[in-house]
Each structure stands twice: as structure tokens, then as C-alpha cells.
mmCIF file of the N, C-alpha and C atoms, coordinates in Angstrom:
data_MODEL
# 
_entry.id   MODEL 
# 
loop_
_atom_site.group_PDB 
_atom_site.id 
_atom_site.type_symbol 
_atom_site.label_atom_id 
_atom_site.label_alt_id 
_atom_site.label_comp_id 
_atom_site.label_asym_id 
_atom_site.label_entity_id 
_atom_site.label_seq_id 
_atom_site.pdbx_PDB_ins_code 
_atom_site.Cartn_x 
_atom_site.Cartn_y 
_atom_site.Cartn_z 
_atom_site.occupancy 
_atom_site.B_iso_or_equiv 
_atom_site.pdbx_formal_charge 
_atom_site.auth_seq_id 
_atom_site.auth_comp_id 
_atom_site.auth_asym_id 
_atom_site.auth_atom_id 
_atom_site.pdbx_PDB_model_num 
ATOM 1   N N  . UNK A 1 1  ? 6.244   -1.744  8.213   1.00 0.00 ? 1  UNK A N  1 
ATOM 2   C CA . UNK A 1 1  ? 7.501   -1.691  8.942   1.00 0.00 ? 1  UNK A CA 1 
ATOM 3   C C  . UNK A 1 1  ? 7.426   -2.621  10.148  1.00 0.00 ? 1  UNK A C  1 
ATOM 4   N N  . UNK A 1 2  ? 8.650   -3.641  10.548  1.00 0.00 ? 2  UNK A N  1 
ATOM 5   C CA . UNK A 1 2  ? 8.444   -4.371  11.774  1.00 0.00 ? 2  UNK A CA 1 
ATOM 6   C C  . UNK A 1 2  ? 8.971   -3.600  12.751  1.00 0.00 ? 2  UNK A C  1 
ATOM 7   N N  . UNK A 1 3  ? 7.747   -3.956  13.563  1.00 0.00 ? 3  UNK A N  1 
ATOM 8   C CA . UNK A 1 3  ? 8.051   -3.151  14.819  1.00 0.00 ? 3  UNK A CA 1 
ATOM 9   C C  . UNK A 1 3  ? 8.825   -4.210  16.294  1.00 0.00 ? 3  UNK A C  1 
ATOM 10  N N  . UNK A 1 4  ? 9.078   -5.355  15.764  1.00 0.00 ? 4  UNK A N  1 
ATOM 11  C CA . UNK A 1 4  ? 9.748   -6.368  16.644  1.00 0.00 ? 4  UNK A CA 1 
ATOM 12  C C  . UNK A 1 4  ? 10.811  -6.109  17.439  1.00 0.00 ? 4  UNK A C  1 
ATOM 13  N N  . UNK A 1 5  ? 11.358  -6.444  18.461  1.00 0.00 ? 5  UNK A N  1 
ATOM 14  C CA . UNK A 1 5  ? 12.597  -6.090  19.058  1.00 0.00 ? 5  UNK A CA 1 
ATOM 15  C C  . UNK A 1 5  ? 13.536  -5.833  19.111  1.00 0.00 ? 5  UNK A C  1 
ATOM 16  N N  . UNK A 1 6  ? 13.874  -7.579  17.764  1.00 0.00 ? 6  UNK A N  1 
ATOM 17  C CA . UNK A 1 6  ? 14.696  -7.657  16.964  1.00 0.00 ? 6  UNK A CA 1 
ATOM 18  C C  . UNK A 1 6  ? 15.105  -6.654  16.341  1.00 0.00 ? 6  UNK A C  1 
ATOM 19  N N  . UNK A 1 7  ? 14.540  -5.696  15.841  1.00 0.00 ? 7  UNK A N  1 
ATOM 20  C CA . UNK A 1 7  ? 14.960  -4.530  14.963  1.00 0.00 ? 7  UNK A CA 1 
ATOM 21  C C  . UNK A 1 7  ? 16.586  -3.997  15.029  1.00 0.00 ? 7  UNK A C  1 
ATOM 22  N N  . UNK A 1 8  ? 17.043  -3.520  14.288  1.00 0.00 ? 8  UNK A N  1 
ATOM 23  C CA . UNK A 1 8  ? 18.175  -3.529  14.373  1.00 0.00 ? 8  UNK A CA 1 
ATOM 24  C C  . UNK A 1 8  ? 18.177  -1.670  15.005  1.00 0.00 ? 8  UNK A C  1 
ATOM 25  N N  . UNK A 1 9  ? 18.792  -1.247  15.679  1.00 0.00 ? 9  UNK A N  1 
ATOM 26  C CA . UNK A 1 9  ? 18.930  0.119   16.603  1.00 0.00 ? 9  UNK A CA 1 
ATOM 27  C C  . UNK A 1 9  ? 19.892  0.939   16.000  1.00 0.00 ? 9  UNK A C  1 
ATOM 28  N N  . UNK A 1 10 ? 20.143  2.212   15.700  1.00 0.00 ? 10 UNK A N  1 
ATOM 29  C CA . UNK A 1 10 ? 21.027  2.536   15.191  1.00 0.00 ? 10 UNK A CA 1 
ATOM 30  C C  . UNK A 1 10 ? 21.425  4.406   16.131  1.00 0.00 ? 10 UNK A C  1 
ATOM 31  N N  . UNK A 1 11 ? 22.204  4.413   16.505  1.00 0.00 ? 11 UNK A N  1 
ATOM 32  C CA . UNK A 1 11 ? 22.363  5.767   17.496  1.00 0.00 ? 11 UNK A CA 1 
ATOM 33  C C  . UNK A 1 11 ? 22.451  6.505   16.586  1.00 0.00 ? 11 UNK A C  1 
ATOM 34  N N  . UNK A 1 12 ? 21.751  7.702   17.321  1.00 0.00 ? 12 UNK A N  1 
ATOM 35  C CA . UNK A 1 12 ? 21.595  8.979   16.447  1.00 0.00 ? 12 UNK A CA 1 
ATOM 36  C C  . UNK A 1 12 ? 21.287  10.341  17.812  1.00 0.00 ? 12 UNK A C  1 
ATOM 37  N N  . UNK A 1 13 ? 21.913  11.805  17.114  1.00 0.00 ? 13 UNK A N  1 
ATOM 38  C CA . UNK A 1 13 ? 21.859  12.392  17.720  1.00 0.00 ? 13 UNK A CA 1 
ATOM 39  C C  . UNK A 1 13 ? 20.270  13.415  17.712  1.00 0.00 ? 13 UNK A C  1 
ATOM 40  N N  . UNK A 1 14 ? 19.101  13.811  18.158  1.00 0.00 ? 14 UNK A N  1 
ATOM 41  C CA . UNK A 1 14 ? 18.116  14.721  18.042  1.00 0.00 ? 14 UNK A CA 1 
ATOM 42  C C  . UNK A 1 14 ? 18.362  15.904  18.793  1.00 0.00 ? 14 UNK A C  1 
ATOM 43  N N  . UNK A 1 15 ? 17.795  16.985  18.247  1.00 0.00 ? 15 UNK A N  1 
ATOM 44  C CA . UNK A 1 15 ? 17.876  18.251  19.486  1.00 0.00 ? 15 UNK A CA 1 
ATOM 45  C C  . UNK A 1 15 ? 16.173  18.273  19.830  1.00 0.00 ? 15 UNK A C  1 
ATOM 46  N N  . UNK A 1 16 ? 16.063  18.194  21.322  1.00 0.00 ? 16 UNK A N  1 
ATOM 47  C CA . UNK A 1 16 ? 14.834  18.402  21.765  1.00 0.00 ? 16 UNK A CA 1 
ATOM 48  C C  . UNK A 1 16 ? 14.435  19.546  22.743  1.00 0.00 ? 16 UNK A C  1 
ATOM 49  N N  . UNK A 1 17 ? 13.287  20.119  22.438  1.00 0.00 ? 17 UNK A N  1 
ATOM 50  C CA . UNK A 1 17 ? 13.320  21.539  23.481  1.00 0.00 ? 17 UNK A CA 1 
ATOM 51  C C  . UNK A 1 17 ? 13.397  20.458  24.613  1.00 0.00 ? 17 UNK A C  1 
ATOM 52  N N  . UNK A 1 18 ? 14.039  21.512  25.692  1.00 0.00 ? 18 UNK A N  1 
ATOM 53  C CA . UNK A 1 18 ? 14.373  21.227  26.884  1.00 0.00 ? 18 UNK A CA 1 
ATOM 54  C C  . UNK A 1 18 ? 13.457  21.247  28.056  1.00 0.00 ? 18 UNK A C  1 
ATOM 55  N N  . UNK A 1 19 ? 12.429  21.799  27.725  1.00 0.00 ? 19 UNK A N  1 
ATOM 56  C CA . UNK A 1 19 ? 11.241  21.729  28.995  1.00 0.00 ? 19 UNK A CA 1 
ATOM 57  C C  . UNK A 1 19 ? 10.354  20.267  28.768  1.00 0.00 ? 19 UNK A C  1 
ATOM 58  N N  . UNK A 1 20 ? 9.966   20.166  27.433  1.00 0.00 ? 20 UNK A N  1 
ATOM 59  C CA . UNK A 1 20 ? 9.379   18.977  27.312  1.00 0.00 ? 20 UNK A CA 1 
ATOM 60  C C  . UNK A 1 20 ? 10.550  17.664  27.582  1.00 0.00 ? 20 UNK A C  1 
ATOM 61  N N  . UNK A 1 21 ? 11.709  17.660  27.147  1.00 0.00 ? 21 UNK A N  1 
ATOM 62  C CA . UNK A 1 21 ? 13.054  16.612  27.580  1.00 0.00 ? 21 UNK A CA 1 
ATOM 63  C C  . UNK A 1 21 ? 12.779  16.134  29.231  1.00 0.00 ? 21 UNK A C  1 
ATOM 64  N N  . UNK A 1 22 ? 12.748  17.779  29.483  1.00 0.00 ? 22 UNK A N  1 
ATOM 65  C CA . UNK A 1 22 ? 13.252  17.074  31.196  1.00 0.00 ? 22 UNK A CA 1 
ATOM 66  C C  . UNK A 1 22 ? 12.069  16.462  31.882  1.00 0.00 ? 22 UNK A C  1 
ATOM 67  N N  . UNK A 1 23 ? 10.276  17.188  31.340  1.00 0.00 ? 23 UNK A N  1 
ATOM 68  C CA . UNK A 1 23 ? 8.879   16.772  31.928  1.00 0.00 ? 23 UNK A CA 1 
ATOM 69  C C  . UNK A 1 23 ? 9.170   15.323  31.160  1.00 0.00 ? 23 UNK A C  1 
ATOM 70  N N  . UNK A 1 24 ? 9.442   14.676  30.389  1.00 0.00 ? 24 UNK A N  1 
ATOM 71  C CA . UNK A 1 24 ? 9.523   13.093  29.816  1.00 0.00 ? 24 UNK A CA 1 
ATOM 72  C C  . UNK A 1 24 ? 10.251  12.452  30.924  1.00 0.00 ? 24 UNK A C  1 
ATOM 73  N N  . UNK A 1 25 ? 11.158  13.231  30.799  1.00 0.00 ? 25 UNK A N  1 
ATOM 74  C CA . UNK A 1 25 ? 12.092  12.556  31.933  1.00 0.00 ? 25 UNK A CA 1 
ATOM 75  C C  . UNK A 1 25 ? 11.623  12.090  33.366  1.00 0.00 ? 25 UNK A C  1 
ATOM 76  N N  . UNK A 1 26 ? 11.286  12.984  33.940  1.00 0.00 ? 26 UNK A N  1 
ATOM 77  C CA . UNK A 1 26 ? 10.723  13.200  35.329  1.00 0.00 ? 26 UNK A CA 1 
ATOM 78  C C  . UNK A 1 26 ? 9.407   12.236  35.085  1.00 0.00 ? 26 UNK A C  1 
ATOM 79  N N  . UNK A 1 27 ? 8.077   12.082  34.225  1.00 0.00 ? 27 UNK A N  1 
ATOM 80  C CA . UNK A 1 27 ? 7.281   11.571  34.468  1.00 0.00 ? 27 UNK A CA 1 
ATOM 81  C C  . UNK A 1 27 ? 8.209   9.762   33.893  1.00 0.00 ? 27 UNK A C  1 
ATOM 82  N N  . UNK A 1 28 ? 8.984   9.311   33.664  1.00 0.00 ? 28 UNK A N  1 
ATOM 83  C CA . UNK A 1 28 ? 10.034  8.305   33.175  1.00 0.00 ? 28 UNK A CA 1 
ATOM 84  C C  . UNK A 1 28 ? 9.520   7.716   31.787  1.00 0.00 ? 28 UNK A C  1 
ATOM 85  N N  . UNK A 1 29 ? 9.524   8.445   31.233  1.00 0.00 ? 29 UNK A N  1 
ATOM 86  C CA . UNK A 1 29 ? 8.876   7.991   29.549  1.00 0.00 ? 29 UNK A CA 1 
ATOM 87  C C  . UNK A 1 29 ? 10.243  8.076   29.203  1.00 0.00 ? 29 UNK A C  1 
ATOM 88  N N  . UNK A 1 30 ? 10.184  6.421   27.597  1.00 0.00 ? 30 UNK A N  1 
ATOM 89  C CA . UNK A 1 30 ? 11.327  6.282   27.445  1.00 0.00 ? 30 UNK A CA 1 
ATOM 90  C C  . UNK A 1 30 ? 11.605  6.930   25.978  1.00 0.00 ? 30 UNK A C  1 
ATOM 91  N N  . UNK A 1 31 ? 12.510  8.138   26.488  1.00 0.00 ? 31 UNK A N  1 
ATOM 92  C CA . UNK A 1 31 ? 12.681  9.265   24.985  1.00 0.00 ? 31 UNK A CA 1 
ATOM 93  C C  . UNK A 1 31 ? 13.099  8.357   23.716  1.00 0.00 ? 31 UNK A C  1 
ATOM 94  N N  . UNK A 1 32 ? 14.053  7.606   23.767  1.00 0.00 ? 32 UNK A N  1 
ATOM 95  C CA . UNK A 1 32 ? 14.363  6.716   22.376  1.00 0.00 ? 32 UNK A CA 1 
ATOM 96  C C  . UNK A 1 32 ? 12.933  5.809   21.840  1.00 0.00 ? 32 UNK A C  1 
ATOM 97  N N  . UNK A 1 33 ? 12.180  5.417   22.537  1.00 0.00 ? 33 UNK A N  1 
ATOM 98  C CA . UNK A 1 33 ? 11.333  4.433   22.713  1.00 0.00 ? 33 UNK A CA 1 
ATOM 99  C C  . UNK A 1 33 ? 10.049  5.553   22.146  1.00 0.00 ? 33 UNK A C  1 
ATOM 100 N N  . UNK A 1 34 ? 9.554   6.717   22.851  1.00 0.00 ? 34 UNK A N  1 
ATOM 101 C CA . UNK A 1 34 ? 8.575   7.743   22.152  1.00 0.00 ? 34 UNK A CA 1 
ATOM 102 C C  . UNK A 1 34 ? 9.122   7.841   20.864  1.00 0.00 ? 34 UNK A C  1 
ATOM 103 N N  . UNK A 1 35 ? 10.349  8.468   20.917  1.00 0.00 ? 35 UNK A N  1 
ATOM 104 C CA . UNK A 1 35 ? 10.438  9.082   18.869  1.00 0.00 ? 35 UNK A CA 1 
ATOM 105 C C  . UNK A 1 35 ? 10.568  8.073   18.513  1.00 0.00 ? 35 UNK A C  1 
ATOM 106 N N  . UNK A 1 36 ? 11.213  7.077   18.607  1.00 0.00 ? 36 UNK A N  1 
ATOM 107 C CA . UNK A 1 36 ? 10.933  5.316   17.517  1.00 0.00 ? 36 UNK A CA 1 
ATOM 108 C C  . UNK A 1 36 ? 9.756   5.225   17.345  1.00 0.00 ? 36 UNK A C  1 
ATOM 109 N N  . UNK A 1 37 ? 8.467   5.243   18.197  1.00 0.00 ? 37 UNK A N  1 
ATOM 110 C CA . UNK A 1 37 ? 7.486   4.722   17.887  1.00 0.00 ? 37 UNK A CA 1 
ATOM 111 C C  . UNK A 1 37 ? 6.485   5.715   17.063  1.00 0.00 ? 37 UNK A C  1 
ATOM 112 N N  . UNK A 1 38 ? 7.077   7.628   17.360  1.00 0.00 ? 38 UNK A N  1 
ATOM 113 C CA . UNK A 1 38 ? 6.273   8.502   16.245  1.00 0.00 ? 38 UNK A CA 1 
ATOM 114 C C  . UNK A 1 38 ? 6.391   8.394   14.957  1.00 0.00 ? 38 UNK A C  1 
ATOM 115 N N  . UNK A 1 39 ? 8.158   8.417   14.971  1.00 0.00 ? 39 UNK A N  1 
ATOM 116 C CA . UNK A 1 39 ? 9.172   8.538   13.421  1.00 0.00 ? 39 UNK A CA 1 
ATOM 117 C C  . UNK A 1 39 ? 8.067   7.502   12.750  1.00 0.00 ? 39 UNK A C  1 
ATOM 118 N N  . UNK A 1 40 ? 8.182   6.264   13.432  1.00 0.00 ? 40 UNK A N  1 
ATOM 119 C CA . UNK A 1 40 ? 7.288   4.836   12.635  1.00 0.00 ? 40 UNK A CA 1 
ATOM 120 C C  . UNK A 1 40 ? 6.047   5.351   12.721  1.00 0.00 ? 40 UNK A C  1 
ATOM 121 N N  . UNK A 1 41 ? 5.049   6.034   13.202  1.00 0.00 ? 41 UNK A N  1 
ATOM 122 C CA . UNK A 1 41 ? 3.755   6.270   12.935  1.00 0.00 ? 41 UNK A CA 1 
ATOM 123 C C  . UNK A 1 41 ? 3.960   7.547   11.772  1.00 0.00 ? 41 UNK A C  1 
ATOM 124 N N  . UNK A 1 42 ? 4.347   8.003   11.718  1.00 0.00 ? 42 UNK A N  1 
ATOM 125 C CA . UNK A 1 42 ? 4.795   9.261   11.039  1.00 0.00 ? 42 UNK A CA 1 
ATOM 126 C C  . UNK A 1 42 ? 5.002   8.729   9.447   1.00 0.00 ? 42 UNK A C  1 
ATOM 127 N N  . UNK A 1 43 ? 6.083   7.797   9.731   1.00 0.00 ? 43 UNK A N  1 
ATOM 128 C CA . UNK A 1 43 ? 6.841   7.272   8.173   1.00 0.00 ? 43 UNK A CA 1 
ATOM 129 C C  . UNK A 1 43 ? 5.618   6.648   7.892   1.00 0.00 ? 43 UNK A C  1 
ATOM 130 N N  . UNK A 1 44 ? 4.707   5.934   8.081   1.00 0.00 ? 44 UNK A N  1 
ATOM 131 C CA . UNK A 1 44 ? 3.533   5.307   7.992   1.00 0.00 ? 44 UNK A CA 1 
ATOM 132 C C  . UNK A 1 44 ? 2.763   6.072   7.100   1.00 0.00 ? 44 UNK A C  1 
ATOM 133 N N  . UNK A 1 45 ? 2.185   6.937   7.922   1.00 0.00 ? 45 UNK A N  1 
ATOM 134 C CA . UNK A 1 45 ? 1.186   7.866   7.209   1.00 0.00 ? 45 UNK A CA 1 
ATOM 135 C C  . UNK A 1 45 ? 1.664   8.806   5.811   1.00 0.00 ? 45 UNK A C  1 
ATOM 136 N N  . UNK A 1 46 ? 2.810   9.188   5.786   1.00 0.00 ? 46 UNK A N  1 
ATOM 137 C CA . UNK A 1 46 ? 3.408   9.992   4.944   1.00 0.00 ? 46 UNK A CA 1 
ATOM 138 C C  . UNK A 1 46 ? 3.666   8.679   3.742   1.00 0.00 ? 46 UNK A C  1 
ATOM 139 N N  . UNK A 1 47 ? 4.451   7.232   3.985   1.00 0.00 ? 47 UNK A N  1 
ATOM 140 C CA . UNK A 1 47 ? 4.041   6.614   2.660   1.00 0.00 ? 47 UNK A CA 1 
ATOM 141 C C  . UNK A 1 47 ? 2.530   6.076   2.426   1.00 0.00 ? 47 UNK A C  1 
ATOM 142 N N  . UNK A 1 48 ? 1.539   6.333   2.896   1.00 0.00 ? 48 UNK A N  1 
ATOM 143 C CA . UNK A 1 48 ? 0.233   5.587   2.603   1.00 0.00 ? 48 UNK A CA 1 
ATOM 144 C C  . UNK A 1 48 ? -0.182  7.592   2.153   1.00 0.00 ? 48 UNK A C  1 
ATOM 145 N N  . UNK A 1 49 ? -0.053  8.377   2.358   1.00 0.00 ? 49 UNK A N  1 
ATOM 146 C CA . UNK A 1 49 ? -0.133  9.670   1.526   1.00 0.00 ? 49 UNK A CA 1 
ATOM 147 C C  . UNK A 1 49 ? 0.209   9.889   0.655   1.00 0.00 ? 49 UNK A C  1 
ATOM 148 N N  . UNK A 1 50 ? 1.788   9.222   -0.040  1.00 0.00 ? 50 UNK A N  1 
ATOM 149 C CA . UNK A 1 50 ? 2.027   8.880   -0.993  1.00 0.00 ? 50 UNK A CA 1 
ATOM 150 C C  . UNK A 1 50 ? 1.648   8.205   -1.862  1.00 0.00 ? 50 UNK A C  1 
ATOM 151 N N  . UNK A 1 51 ? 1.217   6.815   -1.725  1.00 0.00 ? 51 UNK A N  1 
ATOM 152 C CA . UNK A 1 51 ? 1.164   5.636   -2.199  1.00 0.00 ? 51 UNK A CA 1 
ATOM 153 C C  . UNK A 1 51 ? -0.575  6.564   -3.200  1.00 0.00 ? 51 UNK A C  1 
ATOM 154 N N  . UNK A 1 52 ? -1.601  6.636   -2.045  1.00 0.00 ? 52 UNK A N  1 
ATOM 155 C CA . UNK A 1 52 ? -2.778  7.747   -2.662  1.00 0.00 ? 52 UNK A CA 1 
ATOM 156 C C  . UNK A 1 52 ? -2.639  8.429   -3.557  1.00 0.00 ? 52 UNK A C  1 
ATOM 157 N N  . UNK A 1 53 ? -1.538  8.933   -3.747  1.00 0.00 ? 53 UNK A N  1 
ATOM 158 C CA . UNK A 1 53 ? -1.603  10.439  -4.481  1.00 0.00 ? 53 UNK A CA 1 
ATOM 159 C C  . UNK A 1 53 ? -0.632  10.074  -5.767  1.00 0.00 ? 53 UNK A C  1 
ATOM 160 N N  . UNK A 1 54 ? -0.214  8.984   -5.628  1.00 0.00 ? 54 UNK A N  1 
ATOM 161 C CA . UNK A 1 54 ? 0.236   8.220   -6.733  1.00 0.00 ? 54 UNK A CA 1 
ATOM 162 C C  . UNK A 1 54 ? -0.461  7.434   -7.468  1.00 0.00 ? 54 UNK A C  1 
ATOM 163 N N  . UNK A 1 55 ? -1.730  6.918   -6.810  1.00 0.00 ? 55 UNK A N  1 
ATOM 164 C CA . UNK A 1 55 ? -2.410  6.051   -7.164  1.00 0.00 ? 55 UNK A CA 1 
ATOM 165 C C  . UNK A 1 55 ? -3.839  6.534   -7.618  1.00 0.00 ? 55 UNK A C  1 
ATOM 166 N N  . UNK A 1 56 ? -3.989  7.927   -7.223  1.00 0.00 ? 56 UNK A N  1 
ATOM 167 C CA . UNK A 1 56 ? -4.845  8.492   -7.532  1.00 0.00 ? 56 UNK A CA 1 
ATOM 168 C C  . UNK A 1 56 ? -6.197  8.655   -9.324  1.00 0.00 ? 56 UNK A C  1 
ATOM 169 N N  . UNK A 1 57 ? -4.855  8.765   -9.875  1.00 0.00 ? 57 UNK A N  1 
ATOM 170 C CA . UNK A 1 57 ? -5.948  8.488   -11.069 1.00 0.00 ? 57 UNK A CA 1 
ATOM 171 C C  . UNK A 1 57 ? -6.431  7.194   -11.733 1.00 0.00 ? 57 UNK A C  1 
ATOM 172 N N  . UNK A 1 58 ? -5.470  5.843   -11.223 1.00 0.00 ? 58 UNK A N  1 
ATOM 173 C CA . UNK A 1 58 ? -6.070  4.438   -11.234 1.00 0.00 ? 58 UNK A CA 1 
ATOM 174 C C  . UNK A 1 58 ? -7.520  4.278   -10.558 1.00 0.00 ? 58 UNK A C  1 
ATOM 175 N N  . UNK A 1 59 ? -7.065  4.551   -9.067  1.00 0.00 ? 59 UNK A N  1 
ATOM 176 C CA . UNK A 1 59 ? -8.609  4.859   -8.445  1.00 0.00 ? 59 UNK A CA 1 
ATOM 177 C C  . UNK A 1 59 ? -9.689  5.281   -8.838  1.00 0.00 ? 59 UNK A C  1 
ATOM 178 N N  . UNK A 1 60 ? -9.702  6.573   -9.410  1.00 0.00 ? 60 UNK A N  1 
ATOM 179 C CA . UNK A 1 60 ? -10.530 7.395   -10.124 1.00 0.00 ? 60 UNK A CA 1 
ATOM 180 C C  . UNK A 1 60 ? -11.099 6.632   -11.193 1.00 0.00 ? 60 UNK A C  1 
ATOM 181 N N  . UNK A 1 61 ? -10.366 5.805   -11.909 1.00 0.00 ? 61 UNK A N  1 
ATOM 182 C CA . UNK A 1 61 ? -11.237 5.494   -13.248 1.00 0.00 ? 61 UNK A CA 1 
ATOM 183 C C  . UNK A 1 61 ? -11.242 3.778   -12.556 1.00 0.00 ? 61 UNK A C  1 
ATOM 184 N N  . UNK A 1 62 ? -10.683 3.492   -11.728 1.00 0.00 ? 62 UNK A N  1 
ATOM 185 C CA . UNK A 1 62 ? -11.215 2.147   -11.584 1.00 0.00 ? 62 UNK A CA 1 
ATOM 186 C C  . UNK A 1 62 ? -12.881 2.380   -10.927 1.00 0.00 ? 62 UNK A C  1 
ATOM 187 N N  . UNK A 1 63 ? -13.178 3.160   -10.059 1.00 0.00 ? 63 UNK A N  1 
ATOM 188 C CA . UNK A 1 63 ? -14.271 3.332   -9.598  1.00 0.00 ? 63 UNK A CA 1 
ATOM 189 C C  . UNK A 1 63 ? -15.110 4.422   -10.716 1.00 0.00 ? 63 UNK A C  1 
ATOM 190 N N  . UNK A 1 64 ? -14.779 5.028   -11.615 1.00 0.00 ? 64 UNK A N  1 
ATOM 191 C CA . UNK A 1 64 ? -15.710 5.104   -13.037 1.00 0.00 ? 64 UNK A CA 1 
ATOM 192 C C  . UNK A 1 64 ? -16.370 3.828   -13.569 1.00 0.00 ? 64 UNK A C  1 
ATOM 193 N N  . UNK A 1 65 ? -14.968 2.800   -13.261 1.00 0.00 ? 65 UNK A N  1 
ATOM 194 C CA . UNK A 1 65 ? -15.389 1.962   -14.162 1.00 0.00 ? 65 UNK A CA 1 
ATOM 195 C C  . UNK A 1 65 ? -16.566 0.840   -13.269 1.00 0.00 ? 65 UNK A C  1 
ATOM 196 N N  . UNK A 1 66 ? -16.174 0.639   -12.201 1.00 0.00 ? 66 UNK A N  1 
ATOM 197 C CA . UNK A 1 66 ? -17.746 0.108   -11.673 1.00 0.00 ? 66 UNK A CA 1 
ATOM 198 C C  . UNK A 1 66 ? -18.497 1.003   -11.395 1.00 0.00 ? 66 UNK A C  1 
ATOM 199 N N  . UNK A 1 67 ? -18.826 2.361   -11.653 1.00 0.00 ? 67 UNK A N  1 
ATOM 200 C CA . UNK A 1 67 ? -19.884 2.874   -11.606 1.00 0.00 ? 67 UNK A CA 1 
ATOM 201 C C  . UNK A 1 67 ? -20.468 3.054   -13.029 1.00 0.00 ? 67 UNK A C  1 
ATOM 202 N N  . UNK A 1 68 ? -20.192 2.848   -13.989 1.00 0.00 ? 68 UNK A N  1 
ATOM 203 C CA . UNK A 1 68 ? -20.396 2.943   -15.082 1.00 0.00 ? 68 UNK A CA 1 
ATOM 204 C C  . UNK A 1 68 ? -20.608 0.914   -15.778 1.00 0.00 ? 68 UNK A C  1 
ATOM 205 N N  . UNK A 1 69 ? -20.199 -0.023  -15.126 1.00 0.00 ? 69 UNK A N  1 
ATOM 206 C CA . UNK A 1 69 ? -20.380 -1.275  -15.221 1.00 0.00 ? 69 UNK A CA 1 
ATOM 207 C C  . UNK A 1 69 ? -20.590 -2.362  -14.134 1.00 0.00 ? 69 UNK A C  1 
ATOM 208 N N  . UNK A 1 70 ? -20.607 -1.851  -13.013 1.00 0.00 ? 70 UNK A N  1 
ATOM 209 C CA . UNK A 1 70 ? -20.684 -2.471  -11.789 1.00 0.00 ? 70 UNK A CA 1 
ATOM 210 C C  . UNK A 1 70 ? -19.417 -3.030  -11.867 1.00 0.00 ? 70 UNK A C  1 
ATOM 211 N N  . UNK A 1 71 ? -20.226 -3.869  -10.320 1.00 0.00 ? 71 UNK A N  1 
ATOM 212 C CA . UNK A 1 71 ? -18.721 -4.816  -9.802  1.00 0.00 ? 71 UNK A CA 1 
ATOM 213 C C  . UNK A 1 71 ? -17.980 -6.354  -10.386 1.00 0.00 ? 71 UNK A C  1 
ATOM 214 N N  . UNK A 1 72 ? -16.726 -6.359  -10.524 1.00 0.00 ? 72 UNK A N  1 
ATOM 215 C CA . UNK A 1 72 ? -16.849 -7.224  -11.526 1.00 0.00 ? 72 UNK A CA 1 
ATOM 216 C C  . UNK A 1 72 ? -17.271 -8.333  -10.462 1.00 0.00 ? 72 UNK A C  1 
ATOM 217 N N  . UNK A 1 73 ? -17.670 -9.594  -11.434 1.00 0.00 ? 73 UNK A N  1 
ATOM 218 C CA . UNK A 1 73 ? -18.335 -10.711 -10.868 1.00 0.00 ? 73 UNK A CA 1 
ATOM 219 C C  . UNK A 1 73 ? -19.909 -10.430 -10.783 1.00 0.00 ? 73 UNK A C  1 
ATOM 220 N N  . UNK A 1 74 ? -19.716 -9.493  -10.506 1.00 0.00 ? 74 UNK A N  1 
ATOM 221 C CA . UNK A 1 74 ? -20.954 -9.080  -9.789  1.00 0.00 ? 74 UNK A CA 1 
ATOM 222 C C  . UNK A 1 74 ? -22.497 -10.368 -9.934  1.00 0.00 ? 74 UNK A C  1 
ATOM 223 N N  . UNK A 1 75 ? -22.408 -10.287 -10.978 1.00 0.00 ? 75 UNK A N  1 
ATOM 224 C CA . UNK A 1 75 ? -23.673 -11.078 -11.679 1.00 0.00 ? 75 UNK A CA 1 
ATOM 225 C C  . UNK A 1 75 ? -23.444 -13.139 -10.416 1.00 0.00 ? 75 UNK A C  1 
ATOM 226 N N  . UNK A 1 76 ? -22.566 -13.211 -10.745 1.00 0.00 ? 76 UNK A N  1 
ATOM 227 C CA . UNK A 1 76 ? -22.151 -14.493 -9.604  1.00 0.00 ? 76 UNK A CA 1 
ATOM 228 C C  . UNK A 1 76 ? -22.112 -14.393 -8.088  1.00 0.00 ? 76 UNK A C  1 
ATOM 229 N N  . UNK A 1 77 ? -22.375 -13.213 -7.634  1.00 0.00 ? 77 UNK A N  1 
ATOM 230 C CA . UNK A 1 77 ? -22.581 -13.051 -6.409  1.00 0.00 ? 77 UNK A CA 1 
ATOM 231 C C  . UNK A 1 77 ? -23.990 -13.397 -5.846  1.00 0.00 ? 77 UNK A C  1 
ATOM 232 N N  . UNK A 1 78 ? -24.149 -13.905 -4.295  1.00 0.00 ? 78 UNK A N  1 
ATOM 233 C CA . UNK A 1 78 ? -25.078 -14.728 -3.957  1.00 0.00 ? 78 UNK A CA 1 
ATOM 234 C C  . UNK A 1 78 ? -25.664 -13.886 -2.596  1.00 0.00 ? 78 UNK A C  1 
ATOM 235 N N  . UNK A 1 79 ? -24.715 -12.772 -2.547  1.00 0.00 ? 79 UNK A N  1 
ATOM 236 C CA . UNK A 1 79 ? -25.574 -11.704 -1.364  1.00 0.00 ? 79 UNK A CA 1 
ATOM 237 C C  . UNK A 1 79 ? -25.766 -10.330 -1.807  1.00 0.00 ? 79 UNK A C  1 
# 
């Protein structure tokens, strides 16, 4: 995901408890600017959790398969 400036912004409404709202506030952290940058750490991890658990039984037998034949090339390697 680009995280550039450029990004295009789109308003939206959140409900946030109100004790943590107003301590953000007061210490001047920028509330749109925190949840943009979790939502994107968040959406991150949840598709690379995906992507795993989709990919899961390729993995599995791709690494059968060099443990059961090594790595390919292998034999042309010089370290």
C-alpha cells in the first residue's frame, strides 16, 4: 500500500472512546493521521495472514520437495 501524501483522503465518520480522544488530543497527536497509519499496519498484516494461509499447502510441499531433493540449482552453487 502507498503510503505517499499524494494518497487520495477520503472523510469518514469513527466513534472513539472519549477519554483516550481527548488524552490524544491534549498530548496533540494527529487522530486522522494515528488511525491512517494503524488501519494501514493492520490491513497489512491481515493480507500477509491471508496470503499464508492460502498459500499454505504450496509451501508445505514446496519445502518437502527440497527436503526430499535439495535446493534447486543447488549442485551449481559456489558457496
Amino acid at each position: 500500500m502507498p503510503t505517499d501524501v499524494a494518497t487520495p483522503k477520503k472523510a469518514t465518520n469513527i466513534t472513539l472512546s472519549a477519554d483516550v480522544l481527548n488524552e490524544a488530543k491534549a498530548l496533540g497527536i494527529n487522530i486522522s493521521q494515528a488511525c491512517d497509519q494503524y488501519l494501514r499496519e493492520l490491513v497489512k498484516r491481515e493480507q500477509e495472514r491471508r496470503w499464508l494461509a492460502d498459500n499454505t499447502d504450496f509451501i508445505a510441499a514446496y519445502n518437502a520437495g527440497v527436503e526430499r531433493d535439495g535446493l534447486p540449482l543447488d549442485a551449481w552453487r559456489t558457496f
